[in-house]
C-alpha positions as CSV (number, residue, x, y, z in Angstrom):
1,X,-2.0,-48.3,-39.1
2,X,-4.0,-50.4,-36.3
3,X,-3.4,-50.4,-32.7
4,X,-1.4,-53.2,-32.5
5,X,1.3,-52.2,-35.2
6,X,1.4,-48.7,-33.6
7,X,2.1,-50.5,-30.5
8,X,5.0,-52.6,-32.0
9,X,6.4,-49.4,-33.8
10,X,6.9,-47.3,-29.7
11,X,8.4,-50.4,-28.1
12,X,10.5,-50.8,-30.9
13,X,12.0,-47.0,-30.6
14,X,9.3,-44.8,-32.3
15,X,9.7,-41.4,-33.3
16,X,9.1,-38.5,-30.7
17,X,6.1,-37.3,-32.9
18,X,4.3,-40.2,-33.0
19,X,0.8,-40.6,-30.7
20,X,0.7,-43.1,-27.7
21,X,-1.0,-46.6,-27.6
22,X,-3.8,-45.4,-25.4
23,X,-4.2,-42.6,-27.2
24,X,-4.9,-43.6,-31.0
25,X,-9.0,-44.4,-30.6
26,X,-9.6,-41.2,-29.0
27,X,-11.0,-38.1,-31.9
28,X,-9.0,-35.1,-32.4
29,X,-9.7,-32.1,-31.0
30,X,-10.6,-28.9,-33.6
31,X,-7.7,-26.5,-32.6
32,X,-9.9,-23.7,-33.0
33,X,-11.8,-24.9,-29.7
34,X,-8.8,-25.6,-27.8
35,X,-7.5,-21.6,-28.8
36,X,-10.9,-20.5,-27.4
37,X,-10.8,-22.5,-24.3
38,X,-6.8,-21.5,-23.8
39,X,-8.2,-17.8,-24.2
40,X,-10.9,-17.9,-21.5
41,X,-8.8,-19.6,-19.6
42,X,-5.7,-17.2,-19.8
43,X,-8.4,-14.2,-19.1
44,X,-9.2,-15.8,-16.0
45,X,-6.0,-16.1,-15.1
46,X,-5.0,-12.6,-16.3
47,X,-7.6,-11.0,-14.1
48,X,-6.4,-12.8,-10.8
49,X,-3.0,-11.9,-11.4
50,X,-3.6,-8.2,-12.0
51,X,-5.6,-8.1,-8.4
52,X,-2.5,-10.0,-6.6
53,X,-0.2,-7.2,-8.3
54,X,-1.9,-3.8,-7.4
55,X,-2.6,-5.5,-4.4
56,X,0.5,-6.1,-3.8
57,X,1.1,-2.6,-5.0
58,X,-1.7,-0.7,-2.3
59,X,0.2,-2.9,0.3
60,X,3.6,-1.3,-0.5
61,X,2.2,1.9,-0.3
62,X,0.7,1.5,3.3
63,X,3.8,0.2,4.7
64,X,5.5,2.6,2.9
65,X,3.4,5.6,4.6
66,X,3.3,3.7,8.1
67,X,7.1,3.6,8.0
68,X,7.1,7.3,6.9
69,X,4.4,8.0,9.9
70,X,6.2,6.0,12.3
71,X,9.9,7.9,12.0
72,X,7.9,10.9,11.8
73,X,6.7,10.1,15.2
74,X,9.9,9.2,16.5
75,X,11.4,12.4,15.9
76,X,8.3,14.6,17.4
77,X,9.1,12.3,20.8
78,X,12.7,12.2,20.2
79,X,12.7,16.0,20.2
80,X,10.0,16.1,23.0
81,X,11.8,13.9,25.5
82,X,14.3,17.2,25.4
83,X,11.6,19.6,25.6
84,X,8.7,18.3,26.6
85,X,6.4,21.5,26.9
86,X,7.3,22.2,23.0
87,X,5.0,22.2,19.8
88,X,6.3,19.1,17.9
89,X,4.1,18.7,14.9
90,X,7.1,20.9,12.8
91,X,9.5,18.4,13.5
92,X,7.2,15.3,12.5
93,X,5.7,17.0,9.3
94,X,9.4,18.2,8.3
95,X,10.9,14.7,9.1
96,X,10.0,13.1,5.1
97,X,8.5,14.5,1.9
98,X,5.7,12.5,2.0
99,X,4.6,13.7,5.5
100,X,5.8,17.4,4.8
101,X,3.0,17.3,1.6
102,X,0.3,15.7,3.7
103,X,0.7,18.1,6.8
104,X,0.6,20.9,4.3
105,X,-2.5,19.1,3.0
106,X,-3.9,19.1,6.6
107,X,-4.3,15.2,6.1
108,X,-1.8,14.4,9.3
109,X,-2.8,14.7,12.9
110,X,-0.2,14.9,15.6
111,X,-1.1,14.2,18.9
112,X,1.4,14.6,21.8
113,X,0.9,13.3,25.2
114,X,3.2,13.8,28.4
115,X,2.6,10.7,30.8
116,X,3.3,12.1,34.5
117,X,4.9,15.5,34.9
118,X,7.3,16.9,31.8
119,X,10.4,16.0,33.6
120,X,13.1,13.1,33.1
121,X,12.4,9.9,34.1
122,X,8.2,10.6,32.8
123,X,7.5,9.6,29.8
124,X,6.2,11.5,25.9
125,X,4.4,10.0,23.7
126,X,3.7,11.1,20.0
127,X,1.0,9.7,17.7
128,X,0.9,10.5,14.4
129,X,-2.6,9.9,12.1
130,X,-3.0,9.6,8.8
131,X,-7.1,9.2,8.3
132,X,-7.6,8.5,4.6
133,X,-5.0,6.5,2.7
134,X,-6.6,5.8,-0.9
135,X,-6.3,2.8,-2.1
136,X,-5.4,2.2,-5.6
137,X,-7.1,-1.4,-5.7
138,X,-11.2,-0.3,-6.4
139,X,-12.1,-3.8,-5.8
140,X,-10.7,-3.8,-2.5
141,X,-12.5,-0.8,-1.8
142,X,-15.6,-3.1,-2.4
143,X,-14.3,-5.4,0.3
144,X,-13.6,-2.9,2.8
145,X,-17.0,-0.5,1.8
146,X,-14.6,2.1,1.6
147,X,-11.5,3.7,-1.1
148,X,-9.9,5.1,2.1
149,X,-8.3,3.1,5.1
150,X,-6.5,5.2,8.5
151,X,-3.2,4.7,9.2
152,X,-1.5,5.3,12.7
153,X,1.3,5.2,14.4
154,X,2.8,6.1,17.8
155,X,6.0,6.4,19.7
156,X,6.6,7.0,23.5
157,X,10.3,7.8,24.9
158,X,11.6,8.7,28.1
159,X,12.2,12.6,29.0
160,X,15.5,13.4,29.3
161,X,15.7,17.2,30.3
162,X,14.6,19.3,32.2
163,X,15.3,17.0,35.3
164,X,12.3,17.0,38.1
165,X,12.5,18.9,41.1
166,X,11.3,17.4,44.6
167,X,8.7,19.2,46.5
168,X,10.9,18.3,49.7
169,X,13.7,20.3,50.5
């Protein structure tokens, strides 16, 4: 069939199958080649998807323990801002399961600080340290030159008991 009468035939309503104009003079292509290329190119493609996912995954997790580390916290200065002179790390480590098995690790710091003195109107805060998060992602550990990244997080509240006493009479 030439060029011309193909031509004739897709103006005139050609079938769905049939090749375009501008493509009749070009040479088919093996499909064994075009398998291999679709293969390469689908590996490729495999291999960035699968770092955007447990990326995506180590991500989670990190927010996930901030979140834990940062209620944690909250409750160590909530409870402080009523006793201000007391040990809080028992309250943070007992405030979610995943801080309860890292204190009992002795992977979580608690630091406590009273700002002025330990009476209302001064303020607590509570910062709560979690040194080595492992990531799951070992080619981000190439990137950062490290499997392990800190996480921290802090919380100051106002002291509500015991009230201060003046030095004036």
């Amino acid at each position: 069939m030439s060029v011309s009468k193909f031509s004739s035939r897709l103006s005139n309503g050609g079938t769905a199958g049939a090749l375009r104009a501008q493509d009749a003079h070009k040479a088919p292509v093996a499909p064994s080649l075009q398998g291999g290329q679709s293969l390469i190119e689908f590996a490729f493609v495999l291999v960035i998807i699968l770092l955007l996912l447990v990326g995506t995954v180590d991500l989670g997790r990190a927010i996930f323990t901030y979140l834990a580390l940062r209620d944690g916290a909250q409750e160590g200065a909530s409870y402080a801002s009523y006793d201000p002179t007391a040990n809080v790390t028992s309250r943070v480590c007992n405030s979610s399961n995943l801080l309860q098995s890292e204190c009992s690790a002795g992977h979580i710091t608690v630091q406590k600080s009273v700002i002025g003195a330990a009476c209302g109107g001064n303020s607590v805060q509570v910062r709560v340290t979690y040194p080595s998060f492992t990531l799951v992602t070992p080619f981000l550990g190439v990137i950062l030159n490290r499997q392990t990244i800190p996480i921290s997080a802090w919380v100051m509240d106002t002291i509500l008991a015991p009230a201060c006493t003046s030095p004036y009479p």
